[in-house]
N, C-alpha and C positions, 0 to 999 in steps of 0.2 A: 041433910044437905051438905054438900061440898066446897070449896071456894079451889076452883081449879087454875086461878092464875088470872094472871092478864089476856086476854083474847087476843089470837093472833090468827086461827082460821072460823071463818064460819060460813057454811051455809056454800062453798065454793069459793069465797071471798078469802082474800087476804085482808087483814084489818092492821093500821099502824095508829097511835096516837100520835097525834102532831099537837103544836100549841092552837092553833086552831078548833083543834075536833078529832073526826077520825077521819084517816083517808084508807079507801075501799076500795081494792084492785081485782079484776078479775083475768088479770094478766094469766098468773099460771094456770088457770081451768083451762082456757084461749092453747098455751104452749100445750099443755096435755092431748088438748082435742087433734092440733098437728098432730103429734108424733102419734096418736091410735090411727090417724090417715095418713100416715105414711107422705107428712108432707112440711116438717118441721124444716128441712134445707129448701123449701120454696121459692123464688123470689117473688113480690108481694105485686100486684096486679089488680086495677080497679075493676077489672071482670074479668072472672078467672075461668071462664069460657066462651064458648063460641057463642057468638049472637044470634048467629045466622044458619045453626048447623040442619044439614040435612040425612032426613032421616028415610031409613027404607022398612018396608016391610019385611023382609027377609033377613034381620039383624039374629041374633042369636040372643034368647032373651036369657036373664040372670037366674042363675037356679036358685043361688040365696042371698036375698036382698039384708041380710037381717044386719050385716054391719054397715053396710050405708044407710039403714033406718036406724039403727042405733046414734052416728054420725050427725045425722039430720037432728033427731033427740036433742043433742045434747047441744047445738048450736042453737035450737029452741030457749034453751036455758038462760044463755047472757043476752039475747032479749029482751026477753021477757023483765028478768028480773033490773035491767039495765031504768027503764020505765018507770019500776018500781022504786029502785036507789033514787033516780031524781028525784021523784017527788016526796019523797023520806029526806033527800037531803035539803030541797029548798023549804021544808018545811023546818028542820033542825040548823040547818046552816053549816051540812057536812059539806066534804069534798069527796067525789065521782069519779074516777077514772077505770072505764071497762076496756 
């Protein structure tokens, strides 16, 4: 076994010691997932699309979805695990910010 330092990433997380506890960011996963979508200079937008868009049949469909499911993927993730942290933190008494 190893003793590899103090923890500073894990799991996607940023990890900081405070007097506190830990506090757990998942800021840079969030900035990385913009810049793979080409969308890092955004301006930020409570729905960042159309509500109401209309669709035809005659659209031209995508030949390869594989980075918008990837994209999709990985926004999965700080969900997910965002749920997780809470209830890890109010049970420890950490601090949460995704």
């Amino acid at each position: 076994m190893k003793d590899l330092g103090e923890l500073h990433h894990f799991s996607g997380m940023e990890v900081q010691r405070t007097g506190d506890g830990l506090f757990l960011s998942q800021c840079q996963y969030m900035i990385d997932i913009l810049n793979r979508a080409g969308m890092a200079d955004c301006k930020p937008v409570s729905t960042p699309v159309d509500c109401n868009p209309k669709l035809s049949a005659d659209g031209v469909p995508v030949q390869d979805a594989t980075d918008f499911q990837s994209l999709v993927g990985a926004l999965h993730y700080p969900w997910h695990f965002h749920s997780a942290e809470h209830r890890l933190c109010c049970s420890a008494n950490l601090s949460v910010h995704a």
